[in-house]
N, C-alpha and C positions, 0 to 999 in steps of 0.2 A: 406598515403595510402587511397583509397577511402574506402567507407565503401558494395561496390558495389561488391560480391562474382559471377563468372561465376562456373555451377556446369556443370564438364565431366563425364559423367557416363552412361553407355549405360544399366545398370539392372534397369527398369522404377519404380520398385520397392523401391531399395534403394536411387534412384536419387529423389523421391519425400520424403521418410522418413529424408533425408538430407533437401531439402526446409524446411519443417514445424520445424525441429532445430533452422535453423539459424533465420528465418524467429519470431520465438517465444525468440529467445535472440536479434530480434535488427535489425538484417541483412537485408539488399535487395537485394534479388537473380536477379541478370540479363536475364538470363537464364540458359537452360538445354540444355545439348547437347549431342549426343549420338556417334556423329564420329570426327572427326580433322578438317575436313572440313566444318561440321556447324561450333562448336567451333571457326575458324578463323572467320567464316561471324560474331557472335556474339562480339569478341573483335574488329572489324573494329568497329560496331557500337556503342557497348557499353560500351566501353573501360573499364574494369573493376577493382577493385585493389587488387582483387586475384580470383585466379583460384584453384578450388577442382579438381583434375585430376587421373581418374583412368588410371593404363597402359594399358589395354588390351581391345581397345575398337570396335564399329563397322567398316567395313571397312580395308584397305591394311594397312594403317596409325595406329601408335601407340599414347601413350600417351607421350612418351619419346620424336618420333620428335614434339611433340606441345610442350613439354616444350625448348626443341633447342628453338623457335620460338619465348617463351615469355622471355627467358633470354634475347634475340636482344632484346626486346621493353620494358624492365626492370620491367617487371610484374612476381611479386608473386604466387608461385604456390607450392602446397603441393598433395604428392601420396596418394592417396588412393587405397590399393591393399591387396587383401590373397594371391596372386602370388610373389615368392621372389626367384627364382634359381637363381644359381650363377649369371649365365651372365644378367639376366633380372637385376640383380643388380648391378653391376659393370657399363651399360647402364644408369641405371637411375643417381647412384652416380655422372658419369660424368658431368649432366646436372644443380647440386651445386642446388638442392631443398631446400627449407626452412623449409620443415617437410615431414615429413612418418606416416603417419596413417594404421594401420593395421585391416582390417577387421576379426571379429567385433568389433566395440569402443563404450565408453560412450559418452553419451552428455560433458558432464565433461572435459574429455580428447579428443573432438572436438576444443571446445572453446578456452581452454588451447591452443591447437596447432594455432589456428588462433592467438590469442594473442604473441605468441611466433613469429609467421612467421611475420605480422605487424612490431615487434620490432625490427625484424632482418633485415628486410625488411629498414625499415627507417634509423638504424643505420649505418648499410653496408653502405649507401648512403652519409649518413653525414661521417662517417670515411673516406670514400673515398675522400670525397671532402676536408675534412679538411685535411687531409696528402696531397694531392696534393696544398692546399694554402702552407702549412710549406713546402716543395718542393720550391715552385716558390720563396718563400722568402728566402731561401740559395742562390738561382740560380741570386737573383737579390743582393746578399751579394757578391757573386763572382763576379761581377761585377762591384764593388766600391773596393774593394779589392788592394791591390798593390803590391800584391807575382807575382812572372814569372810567364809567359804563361803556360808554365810546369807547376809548382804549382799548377796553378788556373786549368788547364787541369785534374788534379788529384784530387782537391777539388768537379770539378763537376761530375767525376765518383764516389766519395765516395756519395756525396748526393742520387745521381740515383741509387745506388749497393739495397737498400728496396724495389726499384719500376722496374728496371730492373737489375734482377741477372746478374753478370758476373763473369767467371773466367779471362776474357784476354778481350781489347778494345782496339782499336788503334783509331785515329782520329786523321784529316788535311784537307784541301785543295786540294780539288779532280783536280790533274793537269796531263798533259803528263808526266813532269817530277816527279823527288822524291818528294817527298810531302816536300815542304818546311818550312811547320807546322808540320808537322807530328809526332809524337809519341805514344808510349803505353806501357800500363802497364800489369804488369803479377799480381795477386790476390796471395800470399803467405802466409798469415795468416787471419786472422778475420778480422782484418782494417790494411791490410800490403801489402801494394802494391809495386812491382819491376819496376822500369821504367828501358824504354828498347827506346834510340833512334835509329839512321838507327843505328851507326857504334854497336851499342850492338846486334842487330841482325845479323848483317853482323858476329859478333865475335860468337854468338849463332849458328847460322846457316852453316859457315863456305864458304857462298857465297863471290864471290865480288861486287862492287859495280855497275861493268857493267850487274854482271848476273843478280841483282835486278832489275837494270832500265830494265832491258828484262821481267822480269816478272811481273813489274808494267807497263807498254806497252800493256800486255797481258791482264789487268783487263777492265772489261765493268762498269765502272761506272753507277748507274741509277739514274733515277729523283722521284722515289715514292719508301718508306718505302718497306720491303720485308721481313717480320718473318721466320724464316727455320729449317725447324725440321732437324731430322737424314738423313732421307731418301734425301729432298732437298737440303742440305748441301753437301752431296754426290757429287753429279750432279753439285753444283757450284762449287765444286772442281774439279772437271774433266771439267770442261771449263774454270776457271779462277788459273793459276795458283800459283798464291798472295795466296789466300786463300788456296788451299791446304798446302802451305808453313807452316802458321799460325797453320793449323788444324794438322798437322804432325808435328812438331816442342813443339807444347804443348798441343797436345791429346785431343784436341775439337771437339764436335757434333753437335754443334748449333748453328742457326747466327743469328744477328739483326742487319738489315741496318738501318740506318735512314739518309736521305741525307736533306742538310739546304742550300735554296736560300736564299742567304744574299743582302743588299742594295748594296752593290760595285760589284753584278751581280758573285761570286765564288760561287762556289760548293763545301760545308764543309761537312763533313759525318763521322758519328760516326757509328763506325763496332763494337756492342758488340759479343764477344762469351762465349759458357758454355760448360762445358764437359758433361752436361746431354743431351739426346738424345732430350728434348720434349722441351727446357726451355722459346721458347716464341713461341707467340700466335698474333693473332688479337686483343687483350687485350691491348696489348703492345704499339702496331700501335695507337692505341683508344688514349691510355694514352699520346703518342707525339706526336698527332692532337692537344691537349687540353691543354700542356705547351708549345707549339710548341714557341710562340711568345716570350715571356720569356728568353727562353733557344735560342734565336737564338739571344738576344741583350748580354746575358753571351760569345756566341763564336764570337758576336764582338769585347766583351772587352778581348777575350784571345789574338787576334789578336792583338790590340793594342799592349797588353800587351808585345808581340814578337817585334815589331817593335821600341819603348821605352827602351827594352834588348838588344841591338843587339850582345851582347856575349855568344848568346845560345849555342855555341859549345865549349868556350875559355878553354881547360884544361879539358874538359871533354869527349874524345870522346871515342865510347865505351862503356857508361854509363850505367850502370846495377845497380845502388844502388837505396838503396829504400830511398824515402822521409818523412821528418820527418811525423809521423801521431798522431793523440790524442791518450790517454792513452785507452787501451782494454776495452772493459766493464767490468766490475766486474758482478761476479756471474756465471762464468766457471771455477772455482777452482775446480782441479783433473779432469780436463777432456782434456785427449793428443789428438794432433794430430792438423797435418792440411792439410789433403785430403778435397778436394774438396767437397767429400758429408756432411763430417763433418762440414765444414764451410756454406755449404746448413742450415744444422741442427741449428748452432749458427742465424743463420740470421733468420729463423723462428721462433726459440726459441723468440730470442729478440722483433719482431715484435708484439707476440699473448702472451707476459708476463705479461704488462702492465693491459690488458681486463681480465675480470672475463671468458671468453667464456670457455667451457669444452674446454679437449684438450684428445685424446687419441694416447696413442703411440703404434706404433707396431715396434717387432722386433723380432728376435731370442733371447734364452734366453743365456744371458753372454753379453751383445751388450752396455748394460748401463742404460735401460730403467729407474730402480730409481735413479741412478744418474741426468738425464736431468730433472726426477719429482722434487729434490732437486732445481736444478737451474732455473725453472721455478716459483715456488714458492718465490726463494731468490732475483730474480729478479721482483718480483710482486711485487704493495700498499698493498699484504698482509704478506707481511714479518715478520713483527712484529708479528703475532699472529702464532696458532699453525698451524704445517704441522704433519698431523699424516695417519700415513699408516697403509695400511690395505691387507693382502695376503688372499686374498680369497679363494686359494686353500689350504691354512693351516687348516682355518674355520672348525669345526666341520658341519656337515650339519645341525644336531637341534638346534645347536646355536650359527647360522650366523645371523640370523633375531634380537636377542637377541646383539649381540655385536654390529652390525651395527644403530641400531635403542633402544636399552636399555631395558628397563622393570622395569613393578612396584613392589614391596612388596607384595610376594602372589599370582603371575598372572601364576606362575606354580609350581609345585613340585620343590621346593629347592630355589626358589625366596627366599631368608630373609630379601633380601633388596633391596632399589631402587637402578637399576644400570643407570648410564648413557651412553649411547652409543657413538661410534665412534663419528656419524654425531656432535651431540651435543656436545662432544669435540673438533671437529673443526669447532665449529659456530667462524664466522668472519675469519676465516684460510682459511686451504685447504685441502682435503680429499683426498691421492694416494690409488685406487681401484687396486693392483695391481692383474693380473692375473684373469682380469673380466671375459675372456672367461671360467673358470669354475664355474664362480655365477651358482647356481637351476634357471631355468627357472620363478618357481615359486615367488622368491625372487627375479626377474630381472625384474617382474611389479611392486612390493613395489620401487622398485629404482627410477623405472621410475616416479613414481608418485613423488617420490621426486624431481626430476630433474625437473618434468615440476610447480609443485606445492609449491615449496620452504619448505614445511613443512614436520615432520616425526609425528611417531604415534610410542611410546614405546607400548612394548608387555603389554597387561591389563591395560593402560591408556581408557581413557573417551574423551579426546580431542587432537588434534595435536596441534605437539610442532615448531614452526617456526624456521627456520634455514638459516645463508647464509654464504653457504659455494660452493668454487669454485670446477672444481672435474675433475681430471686429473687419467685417467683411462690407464693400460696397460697392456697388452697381447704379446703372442707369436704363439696365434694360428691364423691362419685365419678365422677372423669372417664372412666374407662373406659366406668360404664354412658353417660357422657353422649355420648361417642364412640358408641357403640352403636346408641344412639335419636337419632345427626346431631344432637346439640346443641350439639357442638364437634370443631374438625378434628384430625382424626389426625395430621395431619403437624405440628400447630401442640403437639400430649401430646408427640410423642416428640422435639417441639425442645424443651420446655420441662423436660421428663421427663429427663433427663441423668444426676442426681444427686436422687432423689428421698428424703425428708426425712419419715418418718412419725410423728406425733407421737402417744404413745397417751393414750387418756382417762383420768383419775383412777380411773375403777372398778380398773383394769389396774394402778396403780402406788398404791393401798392405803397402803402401807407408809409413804408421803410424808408422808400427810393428816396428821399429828403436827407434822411441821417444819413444812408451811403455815401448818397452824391456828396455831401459834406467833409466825410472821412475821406475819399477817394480825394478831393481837391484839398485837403492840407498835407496829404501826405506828398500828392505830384507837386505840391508849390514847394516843398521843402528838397523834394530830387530836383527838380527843376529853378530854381530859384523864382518863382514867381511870387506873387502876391494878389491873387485871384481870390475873390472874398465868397463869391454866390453863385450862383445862376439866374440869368432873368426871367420875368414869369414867364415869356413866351418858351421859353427851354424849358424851363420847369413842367410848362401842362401838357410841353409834348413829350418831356420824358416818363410822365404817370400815362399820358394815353397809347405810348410804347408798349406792346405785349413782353419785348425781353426775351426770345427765346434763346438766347446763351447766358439769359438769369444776370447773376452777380457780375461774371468773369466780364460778361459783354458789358454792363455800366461800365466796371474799372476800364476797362481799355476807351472806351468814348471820352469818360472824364481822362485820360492822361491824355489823348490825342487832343481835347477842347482846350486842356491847359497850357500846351505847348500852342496851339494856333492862336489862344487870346490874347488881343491889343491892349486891352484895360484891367479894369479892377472883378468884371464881371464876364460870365459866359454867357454871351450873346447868340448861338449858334452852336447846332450839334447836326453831324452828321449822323441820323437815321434814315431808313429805309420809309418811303413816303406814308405819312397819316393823314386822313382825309380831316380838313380845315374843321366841320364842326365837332368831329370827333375830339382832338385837340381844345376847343372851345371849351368843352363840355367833362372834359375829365379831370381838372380837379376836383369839383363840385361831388358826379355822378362818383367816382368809383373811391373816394378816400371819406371814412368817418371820421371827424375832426375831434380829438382828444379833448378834455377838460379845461386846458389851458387857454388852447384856441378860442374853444366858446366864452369859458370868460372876458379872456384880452379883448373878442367880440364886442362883450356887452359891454365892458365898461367904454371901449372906445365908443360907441354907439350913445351911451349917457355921455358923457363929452361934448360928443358934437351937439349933441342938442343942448348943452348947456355951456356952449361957444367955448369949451376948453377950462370952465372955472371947476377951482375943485371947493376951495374955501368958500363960507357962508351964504347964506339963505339962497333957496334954491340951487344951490350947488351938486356936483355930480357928487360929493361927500353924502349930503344929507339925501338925495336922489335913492344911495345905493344902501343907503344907513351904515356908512360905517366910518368913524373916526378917518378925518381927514391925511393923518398921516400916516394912517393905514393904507389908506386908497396910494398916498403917495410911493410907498415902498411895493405894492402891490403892481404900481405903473413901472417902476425898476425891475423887478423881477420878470415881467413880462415883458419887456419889452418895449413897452408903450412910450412912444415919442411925442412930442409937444405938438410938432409939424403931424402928427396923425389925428389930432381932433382938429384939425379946420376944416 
């Protein structure tokens, strides 16, 4: 980064007492600028390697659209602002700053801040670049490779799942006909992917093969990348009706095209999707400009790889089973479920474990929040040393400063001895700040200065004591609004705010509540000595049409209270708070997408019955489903499928 500081500030006052700072540690100011409009004529010329930028400046233009501006041209820029209401904040946040300076600051904590944004500034950049080399080197691993087209099709979506999220991809050869590459896969767990080729859709979807070719007829193929939020996704579904199929079939809100001109003149394109509303960007597009070359010699070699197979269908059609995948990561022990945002969660967790970078989590309280602080920690180089937590709203108020940071012998009434503080106990570790948003205001700049200064100061010491310690903070309030109403420092959100970590409520991830309740009742039969095997379905659909507002914590405590009151083998009854009858009727249907399996176990019980339970010979649910009869059979194992469920 250069050493070349441009200063935005429209108070002439404070904009020269900033010069003589920098200017007395080092710096060389570019200039002063007092509207948006100068400010651009000065980075045309003097291109600078950070930007000081108040929000609220001369002119129609704010401080927010100049920072839009310099994130395009990769320049560094830090708030300077006393202004902080909600929305001014949530605006600026979007624009991913490198610091927040709150007026008034010390020279001290100026400097600091620029040294901090430099850091971040350069490292961003190199971590960027270097995940994208180990990127390109998978992609060219896949390409020497000698698994199916399939396989290696799968191998290259697991690579790209850290650089483009996906719940659901398909990708092939963009032809009038069926794509005769064509396949995709459904994301089912952490690193657990469904492939799904035509005849598993066609069996998913309940289409035939003529109505597909009718609605693959219907698609507009394009020649340039196209990112699509909610809103646009919308809209391509209502003209193209392929893609609504996708989007209604497995509850997705987001699309990423990316279409590949290959040297034998085809048109290959990779269709990622996401169930979140926002999940990609121009970011996205940016990133496969940049491996584009790479990945387009990997979907030659998948090609190949199909034409070398030519028994891509022999015995399998239909295909809905998952392929083999590497063993999970380690370091999500006791943590259920696999909803979509969950597995959001796993995928960021793992990404931001590795880096010292703070990490703050938000959530409602019962959601998990110390659990994920455990596994971030267990998944870090700081494993080995301590993870010691700390509940902030437990904290006494006159002796929070005293626990967090220590004291000497003497330094207050009842001191007898030197104690040592949290921080200090987890030098080399990791410090979980839980329930930050109740820290004293007052006690939330000693923090800060630890966060930006690596060092603490025991109560009645003489000099500070250095520390490195990583610092994973969590809450349940919204700190914005708290920021808003001065309940807590702005500059103290966007130190801690880095890598923020949202955890969603149970209402939101529905789909779960089966694996908890599950977990939740072998663990109370084994305290309790019970032998409670399920829930009945009337408990079951009243506890998905449950909202859950105490989330997780509230399930476990129902299932231990049901375990201990139940007679039999099963939970017959839960005490919740009343749901209206058809609401209960009506919610396992309405509010849970039904995984891959389910729809299967579905279909084939449904061939069954109509075929009175025969799996062997003519007309049989074997030859029905075409597939070797003792396949069907081991396929009825696996799923689940009982004898007494086809009459």
């Amino acid at each position: 980064m250069s050493e070349k500081i441009l200063i935005v500030e429209d108070q002439f006052v404070e904009a020269n007492y900033l010069r003589s700072m920098l200017e007395k540690a080092g710096y060389t100011i570019c200039g002063i600028a007092r509207s948006v409009q100068k400010a651009m004529e000065f980075i045309e010329q003097e291109e600078p390697g950070l930007v000081l930028l108040d929000i609220f400046l001369s002119g129609k233009l704010t401080g927010i659209d100049l920072a839009r501006h310099l994130r395009e041209v990769n320049i560094a820029f830090i708030y300077l602002s006393a202004n902080s209401n909600e929305e001014v904040l949530k605006a600026a946040k979007a624009t991913q700053p490198y610091g927040f300076l709150v007026k008034p600051f010390r020279e001290k904590e100026l400097l600091i801040a620029l040294e901090i944004a430099r850091y971040r500034h350069e490292h961003s950049l190199e971590s960027s670049l270097r995940r994208e080399v180990i990127l390109q080197d998978q992609l060219k691993a896949i390409i020497t490779d000698t698994s199916s087209w399939q396989e290696k099709l799968l191998m290259t979506g697991r690579a790209l799942q850290p650089y483009i999220p996906f719940d659901y991809f398909a990708a092939g050869s963009n032809t009038r006909e069926v794509n005769p590459y064509g396949c995709s896969f459904l994301r089912v767990g952490f690193d657990e992917y469904q492939k799904i080729d035509i005849d598993g859709l066609l069996m998913i979807t309940g289409l035939t093969m003529s109505e597909l070719i009718q609605l693959h007829a219907r698609s507009r193929p394009g020649t340039s990348a196209i990112a699509s939020d909610e809103k646009a996704f919308k809209k391509e579904c209502r003209d193209e009706p392929l893609k609504n199929l996708f989007a209604t079939t497995f509850n997705l809100k987001s699309h990423l095209y990316l279409p590949f001109h290959l040297a034998n003149g085809v048109l290959f394109d990779f269709c990622f999707y996401s169930r979140r509303p926002d999940a990609y960007t121009v970011d996205h597009i940016g990133f496969f400009d940049r491996i584009r070359q790479v990945w387009v010699k990997s979907i030659e070699s998948i090609m190949a790889s199909e034409k070398t197979n030519t028994g891509m269908e022999t015995g399998k059609k239909g295909t809905t089973e998952c392929l083999p995948h590497p063993p999970i990561v380690q370091g999500f022990e006791g943590i259920i479920g696999n909803s979509h945002l969950l597995l959001n969660i796993f995928d960021n967790v793992t990404q931001v474990a590795p880096s010292d970078t703070s990490i703050l989590i938000l959530g409602e309280s019962g959601t998990g929040k110390e659990r994920f602080a455990d596994c971030i920690h267990n998944l870090s180089p700081r494993k080995s040393h301590p993870l010691v937590k700390v509940n902030c709203a437990a904290l006494p108020t006159n002796l929070i400063e005293s626990e967090l940071f220590g004291h000497e012998k003497g330094s207050f009434t009842g001191a007898t001895e030197r104690k040592i503080g949290k921080f200090e106990k987890a030098d080399k570790g990791t410090i979980f700040l839980d329930e930050i948003g109740e820290m004293p205001l007052e006690l939330q700049v000693k923090l800060l200065r630890v966060l930006q200064e690596k060092e603490i100061e025991r109560i009645g010491s003489k000099s500070p004591t250095k520390v490195d310690v990583r610092i994973i903070a969590a809450t349940n309030r919204n700190l914005e609004k708290e920021v808003a109403e001065g309940r807590f420092r702005l500059d103290l959100y966007y130190r801690l705010n880095v890598f923020p970590i949202l955890l969603p409520p149970l209402r939101d991830r529905k789909e779960d509540i089966p694996l908890l309740a599950a977990h939740f009742i072998n663990y109370f039969n084994r305290k309790a000595g019970k032998k409670v095997t399920g829930l009945s379905d009337k408990v079951a659909r009243n506890m998905t049409a449950y909202n859950w507002p105490g989330n997780i914590r509230e399930l476990e405590h129902v299932i231990e209270r049901s375990i201990l009151l139940a007679k039999g083998t099963l939970i017959e009854d839960v005490a919740l708070p009343g749901i209206p009858a058809k609401q209960a009727e009506a919610a396992n249907e309405e509010t849970r997408l039904k995984t891959i399996h389910e729809i299967e176990r579905d279909h084939i019980i449904t061939v069954l019955k109509k075929c009175n339970g025969r799996i062997w010979g003519p007309g049989a649910a074997a030859e029905v489903l075409n597939l070797p009869p003792t396949t069907l059979k081991s396929r009825m194992i696996k799923l689940g499928i009982k004898k007494e469920y086809t009459k």
